[in-house]
Every structure is written in structure tokens, then in C-alpha cells.
C-alpha positions in Angstrom: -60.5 49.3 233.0 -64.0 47.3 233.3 -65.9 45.7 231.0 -68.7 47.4 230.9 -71.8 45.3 230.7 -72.9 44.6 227.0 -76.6 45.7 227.8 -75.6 49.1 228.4 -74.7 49.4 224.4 -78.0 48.2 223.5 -79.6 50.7 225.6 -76.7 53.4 224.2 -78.5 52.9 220.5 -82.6 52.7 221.7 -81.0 56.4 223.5 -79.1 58.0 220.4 -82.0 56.8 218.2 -84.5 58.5 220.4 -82.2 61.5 220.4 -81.7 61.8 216.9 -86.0 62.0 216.6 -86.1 64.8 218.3 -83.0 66.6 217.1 -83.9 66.1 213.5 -88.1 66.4 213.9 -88.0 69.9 212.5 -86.0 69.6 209.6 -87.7 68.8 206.5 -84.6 68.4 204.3 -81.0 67.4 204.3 -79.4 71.0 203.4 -81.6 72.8 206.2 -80.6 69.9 208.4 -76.8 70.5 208.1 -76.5 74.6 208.7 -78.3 73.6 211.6 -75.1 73.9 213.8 -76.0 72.2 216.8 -78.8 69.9 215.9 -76.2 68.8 213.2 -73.5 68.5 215.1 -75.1 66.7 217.8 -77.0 64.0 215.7 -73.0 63.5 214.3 -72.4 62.6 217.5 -75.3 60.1 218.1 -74.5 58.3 215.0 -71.0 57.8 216.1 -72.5 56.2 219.3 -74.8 53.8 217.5 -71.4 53.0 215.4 -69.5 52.1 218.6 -72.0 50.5 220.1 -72.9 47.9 217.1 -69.2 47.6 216.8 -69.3 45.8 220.6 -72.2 44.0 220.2 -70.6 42.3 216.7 -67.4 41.7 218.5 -69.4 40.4 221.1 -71.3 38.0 219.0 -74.8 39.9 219.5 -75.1 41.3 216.2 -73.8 39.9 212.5 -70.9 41.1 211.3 -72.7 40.8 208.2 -75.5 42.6 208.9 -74.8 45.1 210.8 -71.1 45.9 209.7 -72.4 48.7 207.2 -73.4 50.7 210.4 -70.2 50.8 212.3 -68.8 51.8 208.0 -71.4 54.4 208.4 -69.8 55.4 211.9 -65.9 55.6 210.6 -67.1 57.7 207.3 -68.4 60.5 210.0 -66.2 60.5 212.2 -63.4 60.9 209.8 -65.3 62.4 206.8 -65.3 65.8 208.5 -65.8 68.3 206.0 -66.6 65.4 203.1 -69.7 64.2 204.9 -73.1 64.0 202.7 -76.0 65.7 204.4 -78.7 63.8 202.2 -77.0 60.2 203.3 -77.1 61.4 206.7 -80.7 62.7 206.4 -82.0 59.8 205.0 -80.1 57.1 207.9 -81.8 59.4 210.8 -85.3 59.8 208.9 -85.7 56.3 207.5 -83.2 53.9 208.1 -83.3 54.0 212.0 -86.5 52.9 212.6 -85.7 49.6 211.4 -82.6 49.2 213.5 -84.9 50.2 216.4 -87.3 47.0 215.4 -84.6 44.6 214.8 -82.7 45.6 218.7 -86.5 45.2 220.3 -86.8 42.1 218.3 -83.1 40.7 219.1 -83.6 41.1 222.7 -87.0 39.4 222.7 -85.3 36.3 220.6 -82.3 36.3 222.7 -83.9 36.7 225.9 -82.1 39.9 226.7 -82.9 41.7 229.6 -82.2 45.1 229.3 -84.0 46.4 232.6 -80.8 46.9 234.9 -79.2 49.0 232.3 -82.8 50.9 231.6 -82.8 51.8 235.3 -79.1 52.8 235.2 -80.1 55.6 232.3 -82.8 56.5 234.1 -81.0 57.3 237.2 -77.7 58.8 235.6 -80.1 61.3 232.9 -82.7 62.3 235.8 -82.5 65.9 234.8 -83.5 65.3 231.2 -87.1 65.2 231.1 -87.8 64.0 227.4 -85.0 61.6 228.0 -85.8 60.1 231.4 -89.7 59.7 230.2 -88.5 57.9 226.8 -86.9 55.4 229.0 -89.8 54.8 231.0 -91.5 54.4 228.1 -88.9 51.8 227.0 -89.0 49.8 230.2 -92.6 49.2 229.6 -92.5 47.7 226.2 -89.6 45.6 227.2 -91.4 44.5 230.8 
């Protein structure tokens, strides 16, 4: 199997976080949030892939262990929570929480001279028949030019 390049992870989270705004824009509470089948279901899944991702960028040295290790905590307790999972914790990491993880990855790859371009271009090209997604990334590639 390849390694796949460590950029693409960053870009993974700036995605799911983007994703989880719109899933979640509607909802004005946790308990509405969670009998919402698919929009629940489908920000589970995002979280797990902000989980994974901060996982490889701490084993990778891009992230602190420290930091950042509450997150990937935050991914096992979902993934493996299943029926134990609290809506209002999970409301509250997508509606106020991710904004700052957002500002901290644009800030890290300013700091650390990250170009994230290649892997920008590579979601563009591989999500081209989602609209909200491909113009989001556009939009990304221009605050990061």
C-alpha cells in the first residue's frame, strides 16, 4: 500500500468541516439534530474522518499529541459509542468547537509553510459532481494562494 501524501489529511478535515456546516445548518438543537437519520448519521461519519486524519498528522509530527489528542478520543468514543453517543457533545463539537480547528489548520499551514494546493486540486478533480463541494474548494485554494 502507498503512503498517501500527508497534505491530503489536512485537506480531508478543511472537507468534513465544511461538510458538517451544511449538514447541521438546519438544526437548532442537539435532540432534533440526532432523529435526523441521515444528517446524523452522516456528520458521524465526518467526525470519524477528522479523528483519522488528526491521528496521521500527530503520528506524523504535524499536530501535538497534546493538543490535538482529545480529537482523535473524540473519534474512538463515536465510532465505538454506537448507541451510548451524546447528541448535545456532538452538537456542541460541530456548532462551536470546529471553527477553531479550522483556524488553527489555516494557521499551521501558513507557520509551517504547507502547501496544500496539489491536494486542493486533487479534491477538486475527484468531487467534480458536487457543486457546494467543488465551489468550497475553490474557495479554499484562494485563501491559501
Amino acid at each position: 500500500m502507498s503512503k498517501r501524501e500527508i497534505t491530503l489529511y489536512i485537506v480531508d478535515i478543511f472537507i468534513a468541516i465544511n461538510k458538517l456546516h451544511r449538514y447541521t445548518s438546519k438544526f437548532t438543537d442537539a435532540e432534533t439534530f440526532k432523529w435526523s437519520e441521515l444528517e446524523w448519521d452522516a456528520s458521524i461519519r465526518e467526525l470519524e474522518i477528522i479523528g483519522e486524519a488528526t491521528k496521521v498528522l500527530i503520528n506524523s509530527d504535524i499536530l501535538s499529541n497534546n493538543k490535538y489528542r482529545k480529537i482523535v478520543d473524540f473519534r474512538n468514543m463515536i465510532s465505538h459509542g454506537y448507541f451510548g453517543i451524546d447528541e448535545d457533545e456532538v452538537f456542541m463539537v460541530i456548532k462551536e468547537r470546529l471553527e477553531t480547528l479550522n483556524d488553527e489548520l489555516m494557521e499551521l499551514i501558513k507557520v509551517q509553510n504547507i502547501s496544500i494546493m496539489e491536494a486542493i486540486n486533487l479534491a477538486i478533480q475527484e468531487n467534480s459532481f458536487n457543486k457546494k463541494l467543488t465551489e468550497f474548494l475553490k474557495n479554499l485554494r484562494n485563501k491559501v494562494q
